[in-house]
OpenMM code with the backbone's topology and positions (N, CA, C; nanometers):
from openmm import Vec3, app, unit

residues = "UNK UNK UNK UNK UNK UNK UNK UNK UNK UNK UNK UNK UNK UNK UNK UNK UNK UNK UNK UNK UNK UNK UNK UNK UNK UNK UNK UNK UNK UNK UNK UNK UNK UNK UNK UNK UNK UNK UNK UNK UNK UNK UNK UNK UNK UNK UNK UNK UNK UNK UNK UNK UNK UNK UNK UNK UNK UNK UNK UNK UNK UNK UNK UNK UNK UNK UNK UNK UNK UNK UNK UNK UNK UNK UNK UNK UNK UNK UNK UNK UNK UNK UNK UNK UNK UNK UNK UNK UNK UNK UNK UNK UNK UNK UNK UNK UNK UNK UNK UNK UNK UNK UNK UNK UNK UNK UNK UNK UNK UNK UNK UNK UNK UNK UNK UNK UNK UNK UNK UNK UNK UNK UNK UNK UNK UNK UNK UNK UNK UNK UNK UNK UNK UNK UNK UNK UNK UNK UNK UNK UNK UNK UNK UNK UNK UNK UNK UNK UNK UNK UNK UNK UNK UNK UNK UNK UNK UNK UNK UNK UNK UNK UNK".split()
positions = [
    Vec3(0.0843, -0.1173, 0.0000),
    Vec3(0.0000, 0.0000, 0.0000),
    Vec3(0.0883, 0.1229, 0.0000),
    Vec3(0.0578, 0.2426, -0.0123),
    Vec3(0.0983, 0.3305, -0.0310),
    Vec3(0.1701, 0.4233, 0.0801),
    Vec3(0.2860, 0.3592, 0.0878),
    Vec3(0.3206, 0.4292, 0.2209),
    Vec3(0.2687, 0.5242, 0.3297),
    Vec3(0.1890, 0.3621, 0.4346),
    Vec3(0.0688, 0.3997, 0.4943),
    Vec3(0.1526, 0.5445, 0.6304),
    Vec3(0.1022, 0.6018, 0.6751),
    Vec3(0.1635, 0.6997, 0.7986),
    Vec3(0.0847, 0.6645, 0.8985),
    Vec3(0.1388, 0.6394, 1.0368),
    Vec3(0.0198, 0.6614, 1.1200),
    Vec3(0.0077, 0.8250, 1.2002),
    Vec3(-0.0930, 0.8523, 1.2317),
    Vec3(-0.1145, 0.9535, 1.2763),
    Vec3(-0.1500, 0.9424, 1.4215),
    Vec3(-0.2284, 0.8583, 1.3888),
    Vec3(-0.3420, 0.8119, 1.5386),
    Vec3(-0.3289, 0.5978, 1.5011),
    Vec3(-0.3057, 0.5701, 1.6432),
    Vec3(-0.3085, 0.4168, 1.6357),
    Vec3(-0.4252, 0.3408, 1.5670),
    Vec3(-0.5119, 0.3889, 1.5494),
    Vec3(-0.6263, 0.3329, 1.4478),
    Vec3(-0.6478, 0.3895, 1.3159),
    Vec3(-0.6050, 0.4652, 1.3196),
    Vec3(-0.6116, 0.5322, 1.1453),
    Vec3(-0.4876, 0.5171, 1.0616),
    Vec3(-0.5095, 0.4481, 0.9189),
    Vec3(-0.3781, 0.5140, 0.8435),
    Vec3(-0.4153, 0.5580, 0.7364),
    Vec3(-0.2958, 0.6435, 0.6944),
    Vec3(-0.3275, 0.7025, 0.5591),
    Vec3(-0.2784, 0.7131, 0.4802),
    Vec3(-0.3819, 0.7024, 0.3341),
    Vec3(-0.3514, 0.6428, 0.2414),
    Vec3(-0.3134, 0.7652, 0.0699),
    Vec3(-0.2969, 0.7723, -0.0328),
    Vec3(-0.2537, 0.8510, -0.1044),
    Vec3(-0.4127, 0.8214, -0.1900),
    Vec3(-0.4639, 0.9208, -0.2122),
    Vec3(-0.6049, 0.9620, -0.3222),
    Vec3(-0.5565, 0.9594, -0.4713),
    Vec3(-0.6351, 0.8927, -0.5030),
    Vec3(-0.6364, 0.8923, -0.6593),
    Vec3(-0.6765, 1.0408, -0.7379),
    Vec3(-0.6194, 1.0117, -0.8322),
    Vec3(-0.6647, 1.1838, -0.9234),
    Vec3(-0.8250, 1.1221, -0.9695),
    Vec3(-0.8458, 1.2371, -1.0089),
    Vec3(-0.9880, 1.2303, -1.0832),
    Vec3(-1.0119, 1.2093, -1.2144),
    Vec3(-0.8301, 1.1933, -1.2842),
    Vec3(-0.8452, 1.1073, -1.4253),
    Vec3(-0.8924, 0.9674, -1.4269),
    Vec3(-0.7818, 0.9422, -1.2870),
    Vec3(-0.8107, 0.7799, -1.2335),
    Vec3(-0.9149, 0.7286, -1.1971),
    Vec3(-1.0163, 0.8393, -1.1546),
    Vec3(-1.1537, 0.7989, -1.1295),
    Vec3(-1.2303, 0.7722, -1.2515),
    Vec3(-1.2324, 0.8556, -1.3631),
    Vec3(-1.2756, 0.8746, -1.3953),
    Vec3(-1.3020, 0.7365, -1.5450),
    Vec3(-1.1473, 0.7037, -1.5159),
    Vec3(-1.1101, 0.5828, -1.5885),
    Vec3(-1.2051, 0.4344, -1.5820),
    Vec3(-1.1598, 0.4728, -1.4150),
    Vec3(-1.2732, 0.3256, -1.3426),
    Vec3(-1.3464, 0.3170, -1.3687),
    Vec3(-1.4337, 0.4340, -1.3801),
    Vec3(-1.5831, 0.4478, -1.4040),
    Vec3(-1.6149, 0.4076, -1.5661),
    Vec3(-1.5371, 0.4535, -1.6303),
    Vec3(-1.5429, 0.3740, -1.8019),
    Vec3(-1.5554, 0.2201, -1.8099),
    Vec3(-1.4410, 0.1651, -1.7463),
    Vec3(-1.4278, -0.0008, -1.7506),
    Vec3(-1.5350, -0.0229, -1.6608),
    Vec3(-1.5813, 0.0388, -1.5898),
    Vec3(-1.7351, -0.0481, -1.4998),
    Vec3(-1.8576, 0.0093, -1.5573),
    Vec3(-1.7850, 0.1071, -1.6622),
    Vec3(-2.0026, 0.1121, -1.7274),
    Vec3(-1.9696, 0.0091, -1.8645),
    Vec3(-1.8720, 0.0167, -1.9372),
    Vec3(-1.9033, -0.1416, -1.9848),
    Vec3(-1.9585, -0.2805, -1.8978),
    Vec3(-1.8998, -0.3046, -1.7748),
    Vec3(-1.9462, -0.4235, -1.7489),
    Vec3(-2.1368, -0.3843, -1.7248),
    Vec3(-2.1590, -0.2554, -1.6652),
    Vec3(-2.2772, -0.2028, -1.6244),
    Vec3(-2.3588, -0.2537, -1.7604),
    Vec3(-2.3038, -0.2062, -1.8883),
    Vec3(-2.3801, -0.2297, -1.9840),
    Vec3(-2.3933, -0.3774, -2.0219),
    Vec3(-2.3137, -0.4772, -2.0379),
    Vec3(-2.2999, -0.5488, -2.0552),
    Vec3(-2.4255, -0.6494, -1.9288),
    Vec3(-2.4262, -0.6019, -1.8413),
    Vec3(-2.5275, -0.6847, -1.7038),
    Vec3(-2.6977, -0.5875, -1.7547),
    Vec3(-2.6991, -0.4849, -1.8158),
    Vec3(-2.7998, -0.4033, -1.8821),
    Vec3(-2.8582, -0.4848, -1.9665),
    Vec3(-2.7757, -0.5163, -2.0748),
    Vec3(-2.8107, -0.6343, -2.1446),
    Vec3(-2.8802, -0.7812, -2.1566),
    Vec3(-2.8079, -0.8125, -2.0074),
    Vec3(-2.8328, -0.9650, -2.0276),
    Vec3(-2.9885, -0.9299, -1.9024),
    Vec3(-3.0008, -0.8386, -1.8724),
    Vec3(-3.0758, -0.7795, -1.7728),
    Vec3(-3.2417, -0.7598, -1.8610),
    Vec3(-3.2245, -0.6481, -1.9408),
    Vec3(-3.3437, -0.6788, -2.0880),
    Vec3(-3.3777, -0.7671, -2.1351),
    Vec3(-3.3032, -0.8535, -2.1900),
    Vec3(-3.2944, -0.9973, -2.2407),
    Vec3(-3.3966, -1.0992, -2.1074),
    Vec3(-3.3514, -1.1208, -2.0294),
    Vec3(-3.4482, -1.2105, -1.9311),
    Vec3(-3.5773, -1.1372, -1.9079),
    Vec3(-3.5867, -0.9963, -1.9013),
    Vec3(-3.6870, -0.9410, -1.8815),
    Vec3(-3.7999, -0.9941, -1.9736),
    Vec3(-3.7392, -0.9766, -2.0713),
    Vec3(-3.7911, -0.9571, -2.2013),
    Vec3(-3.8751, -1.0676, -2.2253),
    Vec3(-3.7729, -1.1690, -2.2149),
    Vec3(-3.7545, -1.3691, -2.2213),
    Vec3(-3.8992, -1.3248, -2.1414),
    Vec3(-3.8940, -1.2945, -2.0009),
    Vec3(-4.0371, -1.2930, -1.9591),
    Vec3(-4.1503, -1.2281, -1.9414),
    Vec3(-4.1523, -1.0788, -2.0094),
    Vec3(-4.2496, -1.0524, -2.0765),
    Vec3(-4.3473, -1.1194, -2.2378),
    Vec3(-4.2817, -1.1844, -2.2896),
    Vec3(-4.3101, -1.2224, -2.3937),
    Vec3(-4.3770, -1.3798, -2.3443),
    Vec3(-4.3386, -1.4448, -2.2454),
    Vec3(-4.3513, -1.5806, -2.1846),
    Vec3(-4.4792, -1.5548, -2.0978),
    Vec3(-4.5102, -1.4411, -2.0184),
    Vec3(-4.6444, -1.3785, -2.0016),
    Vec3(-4.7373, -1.3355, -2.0919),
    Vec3(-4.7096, -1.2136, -2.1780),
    Vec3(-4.8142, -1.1742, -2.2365),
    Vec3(-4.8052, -1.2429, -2.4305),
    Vec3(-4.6732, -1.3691, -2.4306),
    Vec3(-4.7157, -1.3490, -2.5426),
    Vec3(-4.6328, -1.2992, -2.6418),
    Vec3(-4.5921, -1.3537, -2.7922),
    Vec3(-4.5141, -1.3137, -2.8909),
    Vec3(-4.5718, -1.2526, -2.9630),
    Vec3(-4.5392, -1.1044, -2.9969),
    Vec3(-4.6324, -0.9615, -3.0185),
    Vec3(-4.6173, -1.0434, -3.1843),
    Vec3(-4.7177, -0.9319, -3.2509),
    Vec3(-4.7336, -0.9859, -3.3912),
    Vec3(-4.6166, -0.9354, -3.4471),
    Vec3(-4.5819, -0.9651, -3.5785),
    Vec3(-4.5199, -0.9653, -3.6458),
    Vec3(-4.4986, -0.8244, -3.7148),
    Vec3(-4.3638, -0.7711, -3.6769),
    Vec3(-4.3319, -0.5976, -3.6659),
    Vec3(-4.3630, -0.4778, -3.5677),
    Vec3(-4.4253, -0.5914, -3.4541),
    Vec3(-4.4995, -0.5125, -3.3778),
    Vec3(-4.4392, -0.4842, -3.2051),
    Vec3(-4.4284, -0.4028, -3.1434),
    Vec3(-4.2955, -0.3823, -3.0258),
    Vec3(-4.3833, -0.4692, -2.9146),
    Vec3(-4.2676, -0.5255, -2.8247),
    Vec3(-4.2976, -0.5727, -2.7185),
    Vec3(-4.3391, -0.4663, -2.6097),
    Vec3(-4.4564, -0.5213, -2.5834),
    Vec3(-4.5219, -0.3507, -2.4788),
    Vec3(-4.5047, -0.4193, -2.3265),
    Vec3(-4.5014, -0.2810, -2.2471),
    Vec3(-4.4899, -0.3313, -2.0973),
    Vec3(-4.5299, -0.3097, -2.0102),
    Vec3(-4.6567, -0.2375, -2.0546),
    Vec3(-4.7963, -0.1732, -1.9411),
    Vec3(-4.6677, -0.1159, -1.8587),
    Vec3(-4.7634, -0.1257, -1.7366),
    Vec3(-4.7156, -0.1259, -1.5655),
    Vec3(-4.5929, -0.1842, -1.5633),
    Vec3(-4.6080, -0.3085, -1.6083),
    Vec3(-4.4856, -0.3893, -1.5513),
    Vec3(-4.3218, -0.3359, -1.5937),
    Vec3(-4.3717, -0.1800, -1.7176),
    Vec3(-4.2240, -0.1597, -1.7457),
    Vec3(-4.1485, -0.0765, -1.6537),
    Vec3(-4.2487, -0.0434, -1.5402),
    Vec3(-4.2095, 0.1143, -1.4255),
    Vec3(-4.0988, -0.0557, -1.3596),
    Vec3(-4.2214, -0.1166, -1.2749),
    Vec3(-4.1249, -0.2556, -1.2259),
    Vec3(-3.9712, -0.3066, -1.2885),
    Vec3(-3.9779, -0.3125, -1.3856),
    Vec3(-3.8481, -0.3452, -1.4826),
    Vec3(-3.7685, -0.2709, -1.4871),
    Vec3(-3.7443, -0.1443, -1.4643),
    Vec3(-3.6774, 0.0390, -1.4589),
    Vec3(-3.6127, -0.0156, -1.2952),
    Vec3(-3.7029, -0.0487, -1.1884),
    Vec3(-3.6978, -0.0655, -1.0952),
    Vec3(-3.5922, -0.1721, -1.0419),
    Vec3(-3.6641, -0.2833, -1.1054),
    Vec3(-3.5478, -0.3915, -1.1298),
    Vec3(-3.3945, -0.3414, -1.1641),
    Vec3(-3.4058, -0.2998, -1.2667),
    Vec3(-3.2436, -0.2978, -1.3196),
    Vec3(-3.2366, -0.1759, -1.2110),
    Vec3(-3.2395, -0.0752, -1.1242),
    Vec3(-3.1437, 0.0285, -1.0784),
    Vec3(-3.1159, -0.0421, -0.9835),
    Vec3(-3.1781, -0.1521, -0.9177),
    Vec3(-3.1614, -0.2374, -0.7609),
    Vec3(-3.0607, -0.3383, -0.8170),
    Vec3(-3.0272, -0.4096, -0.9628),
    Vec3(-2.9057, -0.4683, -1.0122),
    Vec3(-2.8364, -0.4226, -1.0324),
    Vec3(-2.8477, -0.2965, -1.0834),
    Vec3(-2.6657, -0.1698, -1.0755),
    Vec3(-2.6378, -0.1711, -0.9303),
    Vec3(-2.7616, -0.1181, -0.8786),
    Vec3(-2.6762, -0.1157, -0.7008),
    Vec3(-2.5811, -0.2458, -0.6374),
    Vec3(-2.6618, -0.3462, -0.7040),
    Vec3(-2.6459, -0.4697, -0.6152),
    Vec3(-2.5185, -0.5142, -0.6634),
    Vec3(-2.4741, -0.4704, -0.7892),
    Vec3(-2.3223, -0.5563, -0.8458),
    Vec3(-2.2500, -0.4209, -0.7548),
    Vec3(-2.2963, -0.3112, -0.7419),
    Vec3(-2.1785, -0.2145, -0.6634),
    Vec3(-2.1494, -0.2381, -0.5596),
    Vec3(-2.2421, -0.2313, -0.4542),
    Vec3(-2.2274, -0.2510, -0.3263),
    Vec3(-2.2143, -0.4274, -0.2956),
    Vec3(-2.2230, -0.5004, -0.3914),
    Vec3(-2.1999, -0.6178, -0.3629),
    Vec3(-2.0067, -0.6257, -0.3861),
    Vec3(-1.9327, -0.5927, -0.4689),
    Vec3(-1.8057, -0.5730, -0.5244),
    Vec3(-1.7561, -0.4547, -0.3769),
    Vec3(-1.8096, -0.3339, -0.3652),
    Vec3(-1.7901, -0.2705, -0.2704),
    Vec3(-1.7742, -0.2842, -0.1196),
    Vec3(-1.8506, -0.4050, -0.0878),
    Vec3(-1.8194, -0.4696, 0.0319),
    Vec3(-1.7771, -0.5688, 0.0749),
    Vec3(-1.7487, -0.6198, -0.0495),
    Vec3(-1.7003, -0.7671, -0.0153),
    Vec3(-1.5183, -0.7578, -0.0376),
    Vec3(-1.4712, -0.6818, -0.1759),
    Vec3(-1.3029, -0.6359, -0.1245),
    Vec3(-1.3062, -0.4802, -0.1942),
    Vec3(-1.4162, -0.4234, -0.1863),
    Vec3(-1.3654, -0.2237, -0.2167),
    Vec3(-1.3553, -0.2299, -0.2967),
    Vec3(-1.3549, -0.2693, -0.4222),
    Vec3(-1.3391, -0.2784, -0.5376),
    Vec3(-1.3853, -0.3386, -0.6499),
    Vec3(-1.4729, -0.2909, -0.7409),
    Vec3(-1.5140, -0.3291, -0.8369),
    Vec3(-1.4156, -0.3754, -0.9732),
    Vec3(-1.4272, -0.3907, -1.0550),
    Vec3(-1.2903, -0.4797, -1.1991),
    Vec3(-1.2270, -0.3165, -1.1960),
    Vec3(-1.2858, -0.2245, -1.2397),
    Vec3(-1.2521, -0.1403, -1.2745),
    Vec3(-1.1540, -0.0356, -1.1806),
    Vec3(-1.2516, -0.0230, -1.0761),
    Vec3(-1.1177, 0.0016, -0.9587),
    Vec3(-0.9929, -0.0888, -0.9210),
    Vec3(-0.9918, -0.2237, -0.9927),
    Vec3(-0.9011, -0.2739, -0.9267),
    Vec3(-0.7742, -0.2850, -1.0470),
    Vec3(-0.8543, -0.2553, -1.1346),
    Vec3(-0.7532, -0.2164, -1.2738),
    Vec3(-0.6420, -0.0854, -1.2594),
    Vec3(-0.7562, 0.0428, -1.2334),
    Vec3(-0.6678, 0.1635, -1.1997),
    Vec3(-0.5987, 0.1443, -1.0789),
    Vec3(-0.5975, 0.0447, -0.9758),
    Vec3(-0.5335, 0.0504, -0.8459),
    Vec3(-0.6258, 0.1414, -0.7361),
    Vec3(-0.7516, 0.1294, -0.7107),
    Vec3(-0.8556, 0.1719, -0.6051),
    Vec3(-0.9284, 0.1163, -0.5497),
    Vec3(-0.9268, 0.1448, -0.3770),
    Vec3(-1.0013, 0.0426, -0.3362),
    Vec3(-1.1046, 0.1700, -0.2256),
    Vec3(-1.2189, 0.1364, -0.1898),
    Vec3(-1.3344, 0.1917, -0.1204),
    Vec3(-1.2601, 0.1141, 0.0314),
    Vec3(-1.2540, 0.2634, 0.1212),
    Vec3(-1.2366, 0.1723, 0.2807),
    Vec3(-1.3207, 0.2560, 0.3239),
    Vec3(-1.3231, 0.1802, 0.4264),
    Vec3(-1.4470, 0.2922, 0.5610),
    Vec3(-1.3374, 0.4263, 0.6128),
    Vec3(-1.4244, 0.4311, 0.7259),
    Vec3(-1.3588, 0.5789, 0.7540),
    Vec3(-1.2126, 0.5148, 0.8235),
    Vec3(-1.1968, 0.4059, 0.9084),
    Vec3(-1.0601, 0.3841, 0.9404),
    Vec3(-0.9459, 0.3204, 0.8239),
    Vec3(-0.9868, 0.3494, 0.7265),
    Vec3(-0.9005, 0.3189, 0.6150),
    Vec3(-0.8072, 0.2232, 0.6106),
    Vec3(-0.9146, 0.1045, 0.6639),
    Vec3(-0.8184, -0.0244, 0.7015),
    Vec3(-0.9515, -0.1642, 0.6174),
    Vec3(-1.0631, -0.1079, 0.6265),
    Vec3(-1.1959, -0.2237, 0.6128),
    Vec3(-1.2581, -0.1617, 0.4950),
    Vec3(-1.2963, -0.2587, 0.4285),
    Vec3(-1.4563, -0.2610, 0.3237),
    Vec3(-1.5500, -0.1481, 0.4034),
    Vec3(-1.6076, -0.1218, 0.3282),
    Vec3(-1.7436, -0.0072, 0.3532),
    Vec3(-1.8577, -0.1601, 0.4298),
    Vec3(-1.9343, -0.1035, 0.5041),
    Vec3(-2.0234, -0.1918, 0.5214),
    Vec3(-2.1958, -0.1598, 0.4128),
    Vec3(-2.2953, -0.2254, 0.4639),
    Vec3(-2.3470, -0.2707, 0.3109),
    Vec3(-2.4476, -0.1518, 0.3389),
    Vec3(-2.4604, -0.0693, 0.4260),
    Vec3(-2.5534, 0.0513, 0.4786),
    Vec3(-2.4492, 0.1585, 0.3604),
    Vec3(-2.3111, 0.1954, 0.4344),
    Vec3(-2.2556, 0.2979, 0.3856),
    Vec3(-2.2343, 0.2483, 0.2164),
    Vec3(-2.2339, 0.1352, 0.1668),
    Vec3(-2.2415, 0.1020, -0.0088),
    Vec3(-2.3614, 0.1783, -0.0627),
    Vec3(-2.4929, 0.1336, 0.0124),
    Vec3(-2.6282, 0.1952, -0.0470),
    Vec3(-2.5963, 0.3336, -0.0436),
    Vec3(-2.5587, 0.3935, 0.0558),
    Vec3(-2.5418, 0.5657, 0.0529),
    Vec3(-2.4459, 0.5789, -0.0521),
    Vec3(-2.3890, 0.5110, -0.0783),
    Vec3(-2.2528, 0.6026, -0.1759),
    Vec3(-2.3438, 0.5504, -0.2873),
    Vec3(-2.3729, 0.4577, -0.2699),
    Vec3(-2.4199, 0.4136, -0.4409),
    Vec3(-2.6103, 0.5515, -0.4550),
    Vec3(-2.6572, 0.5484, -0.3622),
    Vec3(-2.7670, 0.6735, -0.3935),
    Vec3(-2.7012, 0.7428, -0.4348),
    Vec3(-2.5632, 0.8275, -0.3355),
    Vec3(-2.4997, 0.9585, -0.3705),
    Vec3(-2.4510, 1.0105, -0.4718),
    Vec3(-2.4000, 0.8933, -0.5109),
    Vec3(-2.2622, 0.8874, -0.6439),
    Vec3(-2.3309, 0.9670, -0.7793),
    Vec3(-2.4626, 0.9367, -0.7851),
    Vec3(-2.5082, 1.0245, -0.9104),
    Vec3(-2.5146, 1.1639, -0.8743),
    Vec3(-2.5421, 1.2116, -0.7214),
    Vec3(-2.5505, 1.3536, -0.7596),
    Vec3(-2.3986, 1.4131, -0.7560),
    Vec3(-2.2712, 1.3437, -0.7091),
    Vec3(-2.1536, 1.4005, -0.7764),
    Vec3(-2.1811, 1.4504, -0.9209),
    Vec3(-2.1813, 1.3636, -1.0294),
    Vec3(-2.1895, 1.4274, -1.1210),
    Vec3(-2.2586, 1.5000, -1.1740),
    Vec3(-2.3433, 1.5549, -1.1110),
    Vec3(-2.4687, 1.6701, -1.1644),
    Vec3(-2.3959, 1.8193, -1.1468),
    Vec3(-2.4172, 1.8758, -1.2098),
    Vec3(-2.3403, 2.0020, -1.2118),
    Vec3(-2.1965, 2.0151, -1.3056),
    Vec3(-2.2168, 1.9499, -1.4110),
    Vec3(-2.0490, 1.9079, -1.4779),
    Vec3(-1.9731, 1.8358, -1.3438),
    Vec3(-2.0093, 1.7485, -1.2708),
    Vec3(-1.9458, 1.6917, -1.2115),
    Vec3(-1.8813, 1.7417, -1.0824),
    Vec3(-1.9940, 1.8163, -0.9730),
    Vec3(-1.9117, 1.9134, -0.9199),
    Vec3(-1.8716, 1.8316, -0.7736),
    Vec3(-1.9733, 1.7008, -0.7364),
    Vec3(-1.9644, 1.6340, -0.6419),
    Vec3(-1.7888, 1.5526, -0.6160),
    Vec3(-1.7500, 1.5646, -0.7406),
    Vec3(-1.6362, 1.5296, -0.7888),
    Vec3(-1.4616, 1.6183, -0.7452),
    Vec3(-1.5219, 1.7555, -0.8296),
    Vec3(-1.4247, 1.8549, -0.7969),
    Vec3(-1.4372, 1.8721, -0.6320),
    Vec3(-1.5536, 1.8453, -0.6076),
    Vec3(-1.5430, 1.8694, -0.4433),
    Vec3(-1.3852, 1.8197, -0.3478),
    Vec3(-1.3467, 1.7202, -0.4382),
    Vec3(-1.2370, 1.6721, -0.3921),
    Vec3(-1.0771, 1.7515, -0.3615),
    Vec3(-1.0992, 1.8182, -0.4099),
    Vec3(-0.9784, 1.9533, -0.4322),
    Vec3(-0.9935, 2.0472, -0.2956),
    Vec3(-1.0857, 2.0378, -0.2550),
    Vec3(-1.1566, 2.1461, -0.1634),
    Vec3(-1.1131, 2.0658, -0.0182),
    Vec3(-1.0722, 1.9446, -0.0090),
    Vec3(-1.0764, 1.8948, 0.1558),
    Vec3(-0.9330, 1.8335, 0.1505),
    Vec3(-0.8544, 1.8574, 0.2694),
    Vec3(-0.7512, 1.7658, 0.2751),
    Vec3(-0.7597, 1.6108, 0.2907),
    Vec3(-0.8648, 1.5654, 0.2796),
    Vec3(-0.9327, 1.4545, 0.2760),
    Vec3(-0.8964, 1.3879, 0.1322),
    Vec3(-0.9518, 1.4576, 0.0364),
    Vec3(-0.9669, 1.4798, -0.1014),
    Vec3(-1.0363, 1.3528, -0.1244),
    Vec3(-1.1652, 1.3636, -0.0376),
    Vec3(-1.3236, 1.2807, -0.0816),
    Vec3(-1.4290, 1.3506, -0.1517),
    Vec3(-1.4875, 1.2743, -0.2223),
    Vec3(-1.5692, 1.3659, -0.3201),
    Vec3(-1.6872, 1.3246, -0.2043),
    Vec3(-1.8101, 1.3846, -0.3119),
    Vec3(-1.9478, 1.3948, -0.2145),
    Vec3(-2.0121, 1.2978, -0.1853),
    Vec3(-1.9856, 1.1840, -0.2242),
    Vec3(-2.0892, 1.0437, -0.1892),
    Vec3(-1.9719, 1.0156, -0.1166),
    Vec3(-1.8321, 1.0118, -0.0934),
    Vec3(-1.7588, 0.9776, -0.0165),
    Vec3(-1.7842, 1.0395, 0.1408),
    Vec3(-1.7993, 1.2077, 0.1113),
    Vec3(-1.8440, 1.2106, 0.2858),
    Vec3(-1.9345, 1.1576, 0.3166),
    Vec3(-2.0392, 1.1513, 0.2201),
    Vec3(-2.1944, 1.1338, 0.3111),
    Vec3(-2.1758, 0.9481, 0.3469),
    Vec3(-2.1313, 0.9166, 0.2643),
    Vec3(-2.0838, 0.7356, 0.3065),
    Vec3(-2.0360, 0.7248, 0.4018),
    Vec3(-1.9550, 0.8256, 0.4284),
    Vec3(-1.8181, 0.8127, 0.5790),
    Vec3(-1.7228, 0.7171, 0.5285),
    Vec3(-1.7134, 0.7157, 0.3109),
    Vec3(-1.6264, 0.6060, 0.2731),
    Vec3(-1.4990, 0.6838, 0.2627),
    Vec3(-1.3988, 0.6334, 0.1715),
    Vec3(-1.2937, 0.6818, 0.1208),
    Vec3(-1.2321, 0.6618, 0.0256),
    Vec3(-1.2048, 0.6874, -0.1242),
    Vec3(-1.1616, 0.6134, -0.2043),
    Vec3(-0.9821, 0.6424, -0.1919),
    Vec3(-0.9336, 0.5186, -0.1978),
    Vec3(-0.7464, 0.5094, -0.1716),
    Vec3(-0.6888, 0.4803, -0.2983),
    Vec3(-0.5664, 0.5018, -0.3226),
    Vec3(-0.4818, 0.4550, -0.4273),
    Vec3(-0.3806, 0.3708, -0.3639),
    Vec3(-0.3664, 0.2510, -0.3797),
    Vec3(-0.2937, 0.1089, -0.3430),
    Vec3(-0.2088, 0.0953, -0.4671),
    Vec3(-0.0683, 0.0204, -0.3524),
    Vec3(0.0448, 0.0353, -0.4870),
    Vec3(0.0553, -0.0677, -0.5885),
    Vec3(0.1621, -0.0607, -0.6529),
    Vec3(0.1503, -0.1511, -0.7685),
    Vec3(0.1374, -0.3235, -0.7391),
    Vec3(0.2361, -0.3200, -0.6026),
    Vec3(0.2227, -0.4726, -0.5939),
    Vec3(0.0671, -0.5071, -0.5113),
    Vec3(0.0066, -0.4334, -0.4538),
    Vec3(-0.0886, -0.4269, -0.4008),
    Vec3(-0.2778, -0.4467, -0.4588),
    Vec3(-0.2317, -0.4545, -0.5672),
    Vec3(-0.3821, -0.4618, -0.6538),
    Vec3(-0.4744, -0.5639, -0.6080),
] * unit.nanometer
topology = app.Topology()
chain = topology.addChain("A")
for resn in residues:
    res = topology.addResidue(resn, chain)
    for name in ("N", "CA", "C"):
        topology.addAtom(name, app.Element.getBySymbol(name[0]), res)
């Protein structure tokens, strides 16, 4: 790890990633995002059509009501591959590619599966504003963006042999 310091006997600390590096992660995990989007429609689909039926010929598969449910579905499967990857080792493919891992506030443990749901609600309103939840990071000697405070997470940069 990144030449941890101690400050205080329970805390160490760790070196922050830039916000290119973030920004990287976030590319290689909305492919996989898309890719689980996919196979996500596809079963839906498999069972809308297995309910109501193989629409006629040129004609779109419709989804009443049940398409608000399906919207619903897939944002609780984005959450669930995050905070599932997020608590189990801090890291999703993509963070673990750029070298980043999610710790709690003692920057020693996984986030637990309360503070995943908060970062994973939060994480979209970072980027609202050209991304300002983001730049927020410049602003704290912390250098946590905004779903990071409200999580009480931290995102770290871990060294090379450390991935």
């Amino acid at each position: 790890m990144n030449a941890p310091t101690m400050n205080n006997p329970n805390t160490v600390e760790f070196a922050s990633p830039s916000l290119l590096r973030r920004f990287a992660a976030m590319v290689y995990d909305t492919l996989l995002i898309m890719a689980i989007s996919i196979l996500y429609g596809a079963v839906m689909t498999g069972i809308n059509v297995a309910v109501k039926g193989v629409p006629e010929t040129g004609e779109r598969v419709t989804w009443g009501i049940f398409g608000v449910v399906v919207f619903i579905g897939w944002i609780f499967t984005i959450g669930l591959f995050f905070c599932y990857f997020w608590h189990k080792s801090g890291q999703t493919l993509g963070m673990k590619t750029w070298r980043m891992k999610i710790v709690n506030s003692d920057n020693l443990n996984c986030p637990t599966y309360v503070q995943c749901v908060i970062r994973f609600l939060c994480a979209p309103l970072s980027l609202c504003f050209f991304g300002a939840g983001y730049w927020l990071m410049y602003t704290n000697a912390e250098r946590q963006t905004l779903h990071d405070k409200i999580s009480k997470t931290r995102t770290v940069l871990l060294s090379k042999e450390t991935k």
